[in-house]
N, C-alpha and C positions, 0 to 999 in steps of 0.2 A: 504494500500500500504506500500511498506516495500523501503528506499531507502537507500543506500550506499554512503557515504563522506570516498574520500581518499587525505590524506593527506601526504605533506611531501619529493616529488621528487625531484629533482633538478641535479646536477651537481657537482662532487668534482674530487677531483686528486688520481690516484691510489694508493690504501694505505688510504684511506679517509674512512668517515663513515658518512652514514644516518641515519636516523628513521621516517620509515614510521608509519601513522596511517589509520585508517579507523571505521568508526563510524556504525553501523547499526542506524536505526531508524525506526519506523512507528509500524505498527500491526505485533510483532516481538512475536510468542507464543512459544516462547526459540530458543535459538540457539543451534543446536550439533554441529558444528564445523564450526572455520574460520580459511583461512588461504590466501595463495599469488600464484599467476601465475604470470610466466612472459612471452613475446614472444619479441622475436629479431626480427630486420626485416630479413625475408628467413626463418624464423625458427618457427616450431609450437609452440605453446602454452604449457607451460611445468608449473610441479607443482615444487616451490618453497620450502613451508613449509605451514604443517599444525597444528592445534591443536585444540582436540577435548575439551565438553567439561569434560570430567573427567580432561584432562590437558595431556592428554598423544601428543608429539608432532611427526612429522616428516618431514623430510628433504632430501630434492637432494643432492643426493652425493656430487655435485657441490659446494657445500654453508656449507658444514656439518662442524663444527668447528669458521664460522667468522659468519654466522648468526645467530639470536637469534625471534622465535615467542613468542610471551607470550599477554596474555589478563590482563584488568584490572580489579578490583572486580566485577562489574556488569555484568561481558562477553559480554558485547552489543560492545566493543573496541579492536581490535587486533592490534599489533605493530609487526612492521620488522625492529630488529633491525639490520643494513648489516654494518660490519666492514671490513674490509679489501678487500675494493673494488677492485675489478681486471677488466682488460679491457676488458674481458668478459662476464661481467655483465650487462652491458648496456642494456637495455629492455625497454618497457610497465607493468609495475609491477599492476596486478588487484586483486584487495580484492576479495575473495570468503566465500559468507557468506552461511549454510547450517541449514534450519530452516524445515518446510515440503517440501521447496523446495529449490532451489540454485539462489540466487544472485551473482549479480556480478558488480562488482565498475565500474567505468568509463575508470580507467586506470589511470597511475600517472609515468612521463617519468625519468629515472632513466641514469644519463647519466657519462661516466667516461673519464676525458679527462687531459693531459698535457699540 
């Protein structure tokens, strides 16, 4: 079994920043790519940012410039790094992990408020 830990949500003020994490674990026979979904409420499930692994990454228009994907040595760890949070951010942010098949984290609530 293969399970996903995300880490990391929480609450700041617009203009604030996170860092999300997310762990793979279990009978993992490489990873090709992780990355992030998010979904608003009303609003479908949308891709965030991903990165495969050679490292090549990609990004939602939305985020292109204040977010940051990046893995740590062992690729079993991906970070979202979100700066400059805007109030349209506010989401369900879930790890997607892509091994022979696709995982997917629990979800981890990502909230931006004054």
């Amino acid at each position: 079994q293969v399970h996903v830990v995300e880490s990391g949500g929480g609450s700041v003020q617009p203009g604030g920043s996170l860092r999300l994490s997310c762990a793979a674990s279990g009978s993992i026979l490489g990873i090709y790519s992780m990355g992030w979904y998010r979904q608003a409420p009303g609003k479908e499930r949308e891709l965030v940012a991903l990165i495969t692994s050679s490292g090549s990454t990609n990004y939602a228009d939305s985020v292109k410039g204040r977010f940051t994907i990046s893995r740590d040595g062992s690729k079993s760890t991906v970070y979202l790094q979100m700066n400059s949070l805007q109030p349209e951010d506010p989401a369900v942010y879930y790890c997607y992990i892509v091994t022979l098949r696709a995982y997917w984290g629990q979800g981890t609530q990502v909230t931006v408020s004054s």
